[in-house]
C-alpha positions in Angstrom: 40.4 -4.9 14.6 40.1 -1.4 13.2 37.3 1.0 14.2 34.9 0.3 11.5 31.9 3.6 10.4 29.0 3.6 12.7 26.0 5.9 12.2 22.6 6.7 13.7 21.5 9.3 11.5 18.6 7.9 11.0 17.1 11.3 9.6 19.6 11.2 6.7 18.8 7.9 5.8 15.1 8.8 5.6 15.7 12.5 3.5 18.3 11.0 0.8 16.5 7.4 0.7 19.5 5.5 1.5 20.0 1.7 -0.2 20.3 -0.3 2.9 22.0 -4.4 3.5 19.4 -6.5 5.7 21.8 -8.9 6.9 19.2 -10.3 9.1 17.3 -13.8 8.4 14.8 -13.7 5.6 12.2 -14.8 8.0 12.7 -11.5 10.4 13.0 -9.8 7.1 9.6 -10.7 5.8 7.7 -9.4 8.7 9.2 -5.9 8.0 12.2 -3.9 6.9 12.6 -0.6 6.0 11.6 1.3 2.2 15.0 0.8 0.2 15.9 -2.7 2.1 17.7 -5.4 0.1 17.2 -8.8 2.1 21.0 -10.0 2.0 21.3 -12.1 5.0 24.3 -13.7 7.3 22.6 -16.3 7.3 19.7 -18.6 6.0 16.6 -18.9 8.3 17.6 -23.1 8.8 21.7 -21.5 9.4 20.2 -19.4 12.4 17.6 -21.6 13.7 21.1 -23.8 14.2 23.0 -21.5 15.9 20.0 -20.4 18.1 20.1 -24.1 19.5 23.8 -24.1 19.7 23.0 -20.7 22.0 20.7 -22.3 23.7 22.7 -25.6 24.6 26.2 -23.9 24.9 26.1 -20.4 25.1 27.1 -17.7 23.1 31.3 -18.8 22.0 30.1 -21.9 20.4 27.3 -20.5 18.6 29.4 -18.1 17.1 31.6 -21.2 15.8 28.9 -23.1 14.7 28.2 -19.9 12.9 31.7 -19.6 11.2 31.6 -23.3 10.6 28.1 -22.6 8.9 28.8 -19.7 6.8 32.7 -20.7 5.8 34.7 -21.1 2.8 32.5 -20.9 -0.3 28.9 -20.3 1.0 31.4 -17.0 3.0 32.3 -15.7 -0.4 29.2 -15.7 -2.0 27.4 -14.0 0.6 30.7 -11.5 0.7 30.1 -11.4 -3.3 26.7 -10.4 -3.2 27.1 -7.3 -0.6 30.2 -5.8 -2.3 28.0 -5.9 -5.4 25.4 -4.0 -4.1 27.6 -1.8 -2.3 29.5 -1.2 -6.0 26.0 -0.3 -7.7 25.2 2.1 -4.3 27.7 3.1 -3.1 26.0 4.9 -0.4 24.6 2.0 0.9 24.3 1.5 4.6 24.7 -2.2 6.4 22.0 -3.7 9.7 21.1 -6.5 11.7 18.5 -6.7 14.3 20.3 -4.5 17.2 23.3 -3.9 15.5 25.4 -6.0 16.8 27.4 -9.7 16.1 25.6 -10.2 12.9 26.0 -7.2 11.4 29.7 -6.8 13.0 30.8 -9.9 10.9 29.4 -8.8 7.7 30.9 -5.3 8.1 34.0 -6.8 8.6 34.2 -9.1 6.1 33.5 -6.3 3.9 36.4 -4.6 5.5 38.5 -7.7 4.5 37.6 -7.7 0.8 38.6 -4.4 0.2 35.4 -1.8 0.5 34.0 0.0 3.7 30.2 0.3 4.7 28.5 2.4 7.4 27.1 0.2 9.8 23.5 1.4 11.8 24.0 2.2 15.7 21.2 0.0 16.9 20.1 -1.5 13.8 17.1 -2.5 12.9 15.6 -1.9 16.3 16.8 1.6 17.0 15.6 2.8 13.2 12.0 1.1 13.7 12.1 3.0 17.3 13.3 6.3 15.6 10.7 6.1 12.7 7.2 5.5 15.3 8.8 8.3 17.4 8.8 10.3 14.5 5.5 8.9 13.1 4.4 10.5 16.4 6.4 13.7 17.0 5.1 14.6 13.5 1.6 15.5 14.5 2.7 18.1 16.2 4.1 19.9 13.3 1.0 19.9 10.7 -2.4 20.3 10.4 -4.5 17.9 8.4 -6.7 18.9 5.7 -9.5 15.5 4.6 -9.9 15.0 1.2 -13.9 13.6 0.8 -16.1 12.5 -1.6 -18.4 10.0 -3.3 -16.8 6.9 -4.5 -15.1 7.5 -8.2 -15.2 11.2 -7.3 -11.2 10.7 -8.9 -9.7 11.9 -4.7 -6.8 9.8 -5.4 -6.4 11.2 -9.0 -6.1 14.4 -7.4 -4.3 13.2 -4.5 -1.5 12.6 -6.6 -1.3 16.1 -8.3 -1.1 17.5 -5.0 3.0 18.0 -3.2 1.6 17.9 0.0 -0.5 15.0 -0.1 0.0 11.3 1.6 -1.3 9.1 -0.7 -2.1 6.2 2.1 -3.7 4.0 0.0 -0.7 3.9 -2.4 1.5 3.2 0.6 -1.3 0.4 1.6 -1.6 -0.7 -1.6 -5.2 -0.8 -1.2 -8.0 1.4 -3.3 -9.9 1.5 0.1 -12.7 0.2 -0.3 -14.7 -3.6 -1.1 -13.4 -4.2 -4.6 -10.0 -2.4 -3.9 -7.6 -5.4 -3.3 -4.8 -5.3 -5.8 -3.2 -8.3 -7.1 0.4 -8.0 -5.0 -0.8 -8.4 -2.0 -0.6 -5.2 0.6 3.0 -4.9 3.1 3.0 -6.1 6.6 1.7 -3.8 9.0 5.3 -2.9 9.8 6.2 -2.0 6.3 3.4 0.3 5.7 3.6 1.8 9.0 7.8 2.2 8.2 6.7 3.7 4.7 4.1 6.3 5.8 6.8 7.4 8.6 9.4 8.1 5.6 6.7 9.9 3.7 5.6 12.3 6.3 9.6 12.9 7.4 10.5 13.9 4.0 6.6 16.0 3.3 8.0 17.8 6.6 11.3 18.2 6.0 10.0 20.0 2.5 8.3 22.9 5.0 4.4 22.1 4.4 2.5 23.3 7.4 -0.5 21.3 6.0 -0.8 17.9 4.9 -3.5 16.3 2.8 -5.2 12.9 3.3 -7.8 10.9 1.9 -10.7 10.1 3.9 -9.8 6.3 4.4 -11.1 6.3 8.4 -9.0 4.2 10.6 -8.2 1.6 8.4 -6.8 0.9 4.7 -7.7 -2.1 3.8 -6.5 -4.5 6.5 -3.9 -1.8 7.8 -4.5 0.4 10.3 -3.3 4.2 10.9 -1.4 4.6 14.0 -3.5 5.4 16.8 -1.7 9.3 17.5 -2.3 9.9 13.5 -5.3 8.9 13.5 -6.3 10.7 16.6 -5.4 13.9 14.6 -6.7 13.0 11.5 -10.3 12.1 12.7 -11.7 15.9 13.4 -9.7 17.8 11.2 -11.5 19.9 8.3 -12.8 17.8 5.2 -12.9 19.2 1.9 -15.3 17.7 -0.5 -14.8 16.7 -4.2 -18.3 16.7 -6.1 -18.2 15.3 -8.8 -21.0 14.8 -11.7 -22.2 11.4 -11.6 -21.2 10.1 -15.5 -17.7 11.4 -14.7 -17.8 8.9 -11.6 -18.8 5.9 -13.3 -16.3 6.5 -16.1 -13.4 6.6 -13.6 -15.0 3.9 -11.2 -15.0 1.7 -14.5 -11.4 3.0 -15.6 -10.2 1.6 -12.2 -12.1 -1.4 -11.2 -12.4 -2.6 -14.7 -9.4 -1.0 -17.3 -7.1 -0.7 -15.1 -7.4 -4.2 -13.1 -8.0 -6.2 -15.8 -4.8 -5.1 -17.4 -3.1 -6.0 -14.3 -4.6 -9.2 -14.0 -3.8 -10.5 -17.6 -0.2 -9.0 -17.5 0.4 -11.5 -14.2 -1.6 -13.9 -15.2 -2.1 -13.8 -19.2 -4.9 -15.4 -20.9 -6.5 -16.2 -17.5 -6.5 -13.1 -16.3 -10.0 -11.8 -17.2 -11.7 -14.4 -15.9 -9.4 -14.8 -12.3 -10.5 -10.6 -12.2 -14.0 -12.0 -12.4 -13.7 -14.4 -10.0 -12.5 -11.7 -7.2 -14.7 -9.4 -8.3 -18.1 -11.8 -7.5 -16.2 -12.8 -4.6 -16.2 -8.7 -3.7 -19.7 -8.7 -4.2 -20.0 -11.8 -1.6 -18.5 -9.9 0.9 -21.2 -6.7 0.8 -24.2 -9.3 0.0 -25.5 -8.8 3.7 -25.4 -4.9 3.1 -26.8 -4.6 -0.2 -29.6 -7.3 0.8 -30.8 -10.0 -1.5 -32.7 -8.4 -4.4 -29.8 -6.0 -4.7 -27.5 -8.5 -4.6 -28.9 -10.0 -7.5 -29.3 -7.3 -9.8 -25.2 -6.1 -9.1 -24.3 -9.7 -9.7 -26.2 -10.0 -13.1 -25.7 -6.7 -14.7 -22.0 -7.5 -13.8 -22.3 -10.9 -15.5 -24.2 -9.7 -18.5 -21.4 -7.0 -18.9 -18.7 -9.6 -18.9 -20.5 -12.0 -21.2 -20.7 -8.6 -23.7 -16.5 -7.7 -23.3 -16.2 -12.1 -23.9 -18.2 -11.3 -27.4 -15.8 -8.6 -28.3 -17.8 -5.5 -26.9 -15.8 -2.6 -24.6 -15.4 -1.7 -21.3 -18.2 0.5 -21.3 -20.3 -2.2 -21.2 -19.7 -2.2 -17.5 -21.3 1.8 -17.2 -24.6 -0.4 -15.5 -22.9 -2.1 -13.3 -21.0 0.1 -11.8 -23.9 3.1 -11.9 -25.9 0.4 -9.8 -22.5 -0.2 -7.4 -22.4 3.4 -7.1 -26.1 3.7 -6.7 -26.8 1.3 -4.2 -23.8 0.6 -2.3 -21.3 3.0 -2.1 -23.2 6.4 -1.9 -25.8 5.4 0.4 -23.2 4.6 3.2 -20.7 7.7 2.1 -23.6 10.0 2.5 -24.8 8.5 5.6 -21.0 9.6 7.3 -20.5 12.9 5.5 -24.0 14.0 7.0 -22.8 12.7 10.9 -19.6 14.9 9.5 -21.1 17.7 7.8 -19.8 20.5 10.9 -16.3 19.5 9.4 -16.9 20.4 6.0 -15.3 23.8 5.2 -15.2 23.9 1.2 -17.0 21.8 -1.8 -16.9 21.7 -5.7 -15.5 20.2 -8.2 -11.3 19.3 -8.9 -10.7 22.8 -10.2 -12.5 24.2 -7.0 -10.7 21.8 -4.6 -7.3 21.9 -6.5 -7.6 26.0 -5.6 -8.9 25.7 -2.3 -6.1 23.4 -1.4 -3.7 25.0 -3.0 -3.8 28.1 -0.7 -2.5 25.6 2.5 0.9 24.7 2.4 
């Protein structure tokens, strides 16, 4: 059998965002891969479970022929089909299993066989996850963090994203961070996010940026937690604060929560999108009902009805200014001012997005 390409330059693969074959199960797959993964397994999830009895029962030379036996003859070519077609539209493309070993061997080979070459990962899956928390953690040493704060609808992710040296976590969370920020795809396992944000920062580094920006999300983005080191680092660094004029704030909390959702919602879901957005957004207001306490909980719930009812009878989205002045108002503001004041020896510079767009621009 000829020597086939190996590779562990994991580094590469991060820097040039390499295409990259997941030969593994889809099951394994699912529960995390890596940012430019295509899911082209070796074998179905019932194929394996098979052959993992068979290894049980027999040992390792007979699973291996049930394997053959299972993956053979037609079912063999398609699978060798689909991989030299990705391979043809990426050529760069690079080829894994779990530990890079039997499964990932075959496919290689069989690639080999029908005429085109792929680098196969030293370690696979396992050794890339290992090198990309190591780096996750190693990188903490090489910036300092700078916290972006502010109000609710203060626009810190508009921003956020104008900035080259900024890590946009709730984009990689796909979360807006906050009660009423679930998003209609629902956000990546914990191992995907935590294998995206270890990309991000490799590449932000590899760019030269001493200092890194960051939202001020606390441990968690929606149901995703920072890893523990990061956060570590994160939590006393300097917070810079984005004030911004109240009106402005409603307008952009309505552009997001209400323009912006409501045109995903009835591009997945079409005419019943408006009304299955209205349905998670009382359910958002369930989950803060012991916060805001009953009379409040009231009021949000009918000026957010009353507004809908308006848009229904052909009226805009500004109809929805109340509502969300009153969100603001009563729940969000409240508890952001009650941390920024336990945090206010971290604050080193406030004003508006000009201001913090110059400040931030002199840290690199």
């Amino acid at each position: 059998m000829p020597q086939l390409p190996l590779s562990d330059d994991f580094r590469s693969i991060v820097l040039e965002n390499t295409p990259l074959i997941d030969v593994r199960a889809p099951v394994e797959f699912e529960k995390g891969a890596f940012p430019g993964a295509v899911n082209l397994p070796l074998m179905t999830d019932e194929e394996r479970h098979l052959v993992g009895i068979k290894y049980k029962e027999e040992g390792n030379a007979e699973a291996v022929k049930l394997g053959h036996r299972l993956v053979g003859g037609d079912v063999k070519e398609a699978r060798i089909a689909a991989w030299r077609a990705f391979i043809e539209a990426n050529p760069n493309a690079k080829l894994y299993c779990f530990r890079g070993g039997q499964r990932s061997q075959i496919a290689q080979q069989w690639i080999h066989e029908s005429g085109l070459d792929i680098v196969r990962l030293k370690g696979g899956y396992k050794a890339f996850r290992n090198y990309l928390m190591e780096e996750t953690e190693r990188s903490t040493e090489h910036f300092s963090p700078l916290i972006l704060g502010g109000r609710t609808g203060s626009g810190k992710t508009i921003l956020l994203q104008e900035i080259a040296n900024a890590v946009d976590l709730e984009g990689l969370a796909n979360h807006r961070g906050s009660s009423f920020g679930r998003k209609i795809t629902p956000q990546p396992t914990a191992i995907n996010f935590e294998n995206a944000l270890a990309y991000d920062l490799i590449q932000k580094l590899d760019k030269g940026f001493k200092h890194l920006v960051f939202e001020d999300e606390g441990k968690s983005v929606g149901r995703l937690y920072l890893p523990k080191r990061l956060w570590e680092h994160l939590a006393p660094a300097p917070l810079v604060i984005l004030d911004t004029p109240d009106e402005e704030r409603v307008a952009i909390t309505v552009d997001e929560y209400v323009t912006q959702a409501q045109q995903m919602y009835q591009k997945a879901f079409g005419e019943k999108g408006l009304e299955l957005w209205a349905e998670d957004i009382r359910a958002a207001m369930a989950r803060i009902q012991k916060r805001l306490g009953g009379v409040r909980y009231q009021e949000v719930g009918r000026l957010f009805e009353e507004a809908l009812s308006k848009q229904k009878s052909g009226s805009a989205v500004s109809v929805y200014d109340d509502w969300a002045a009153y969100l603001l108002k009563e729940y969000y503001d409240p508890m952001y001012d009650y941390q920024i004041e336990k945090n206010s020896g971290r604050i080193v510079f406030k004003g508006s997005a000009d201001a913090v767009r110059e400040y931030l621009s002199q840290y690199r």
